[in-house]
Steps between C-alpha positions, in 0.01 A plus 500: 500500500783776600678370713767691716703241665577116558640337796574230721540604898321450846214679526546816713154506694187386620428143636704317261826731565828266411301300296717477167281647189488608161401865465351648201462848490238676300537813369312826521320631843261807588607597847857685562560378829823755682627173602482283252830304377366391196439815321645363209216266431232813474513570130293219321763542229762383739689113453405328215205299352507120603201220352319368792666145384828692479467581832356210647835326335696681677326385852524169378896537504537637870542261771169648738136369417421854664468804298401867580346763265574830632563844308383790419172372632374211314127492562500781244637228222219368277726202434542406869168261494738320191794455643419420900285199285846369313684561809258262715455266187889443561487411822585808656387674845408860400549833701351830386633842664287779458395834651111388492389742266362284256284173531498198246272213594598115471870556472631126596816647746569369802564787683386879469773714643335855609681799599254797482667813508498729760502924506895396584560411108359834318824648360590895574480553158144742407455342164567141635288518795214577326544167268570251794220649734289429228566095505671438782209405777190303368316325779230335286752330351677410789163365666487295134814343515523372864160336484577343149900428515714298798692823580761677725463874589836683491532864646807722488556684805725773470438621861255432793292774399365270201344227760151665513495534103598184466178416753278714337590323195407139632187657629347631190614165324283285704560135555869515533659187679766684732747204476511572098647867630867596501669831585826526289805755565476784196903436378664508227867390658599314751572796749147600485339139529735470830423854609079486459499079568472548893219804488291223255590228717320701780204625313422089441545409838274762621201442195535115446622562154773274375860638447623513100836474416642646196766234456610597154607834629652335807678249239608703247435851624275618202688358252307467148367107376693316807 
C-alpha cells in the first residue's frame, strides 16, 4: 500500500475527538477539495509503499489500541478490506475517513467517519472543478454506508449560507440519525477556527446538529503529522 504518512496524535474530530490514535494515511484521492490541508496525500505516488504486516507493526509499537485510516480517500484502496482485517486481528479499534464516494461492504471498522462534500469545496480552478464535481457528491453511496457502517456525518460549513445544502443533503440520503450529524468550522489555522467557531456554534443550536471541533488545528494550528 502507498502510504503518505505515520503518526501518533489525538484525533482532531468527530465523537472520539482527544482520543489518542494512530493515523495512517493513504495515499492518492479523486476530489481537489479548495480547502483541503492534505493536498499532499493526492498523488497515489505520494509516501512510500509499506506491507500490510509492516504497517500493522508499526501500530503494534504506539501506545493507543485506536487507529484511524484517513487520506487521500481510502475507500478507493483495493487493499483497505486487507489491512482494516490485520488492524482488528491486532486488537485494534478502527476509524475510516472518507468523502463517501465509494462503498465497500463488510469492512470490520468500528467507526465510518463521513464528511460529504459540499458545493463549498469545488476549487476556482476550471480544469480542477470539473474533476472534483465529478466525485465529490454520491448519495447512493452515502445511503449505503450509513445503513451498513456505525457512522458519524461531518459537514464543513464555511458560512451560514451552506445550512440548507447541508439539509438537502440529509434529505436525499434518507435514514440519517441527526445525533450522528456535526457541523465543523472550514479552517485551516487557528484564527479562522476562532473566527467561524461561534457562527457553527449557532447553526447547531438552531438545527439540533452537534458542534465539531477541529482540535488539531486548535492544538497545533495546522501543523503537518502532530
Amino acid at each position: 500500500m502507498r502510504i503518505s504518512e505515520m503518526f501518533y496524535s489525538l484525533q482532531g474530530e468527530g465523537f472520539l475527538a482527544g482520543v489518542p490514535s494512530i493515523f495512517i494515511r493513504l495515499a492518492g484521492c479523486p476530489l481537489r477539495c479548495r480547502w483541503c490541508d492534505t493536498k499532499y496525500a493526492w498523488s497515489e505516488q505520494a509516501g512510500a509503499h509499506y506491507s500490510i504486516d509492516r504497517i500493522v507493526q508499526t501500530v503494534q509499537q504506539a501506545q493507543s489500541r485506536f487507529v484511524v485510516v484517513t487520506g487521500g480517500e481510502p475507500m478507493v484502496d483495493s487493499d483497505l478490506p486487507q489491512l482494516v482485517q490485520a488492524l482488528k486481528e491486532s486488537g485494534r479499534h478502527v476509524t475510516i475517513e472518507t468523502a463517501g464516494i465509494a462503498f465497500i461492504p463488510d469492512l470490520c471498522c468500528d467507526l465510518m467517519s463521513i464528511s460529504p462534500k459540499l458545493s463549498n469545496s469545488t476549487p476556482a480552478d476550471p480544469e480542477l472543478a470539473v474533476i472534483h464535481e465529478d466525485s465529490r457528491l454520491d448519495i447512493a453511496v452515502l445511503s449505503e454506508l450509513i445503513d451498513n457502517y456505525d457512522y458519524q456525518l461531518k459537514f464543513v460549513v464555511d458560512s451560514q449560507a451552506d445550512l440548507p445544502e447541508i439539509q438537502q443533503t440529509i434529505e436525499e440520503i434518507g435514514n440519517v440519525d441527526s445525533e450522528k450529524v456535526m457541523l465543523m468550522p472550514q479552517a485551516k489555522t487557528q484564527d479562522e477556527l476562532l473566527a467561524k467557531s461561534p457562527m457553527v456554534a449557532d447553526m447547531c443550536k438552531r438545527t439540533g446538529f452537534v458542534f465539531g471541533q477541529r482540535l488539531h488545528i486548535l492544538l497545533w494550528d495546522g501543523e503537518r503529522a502532530v
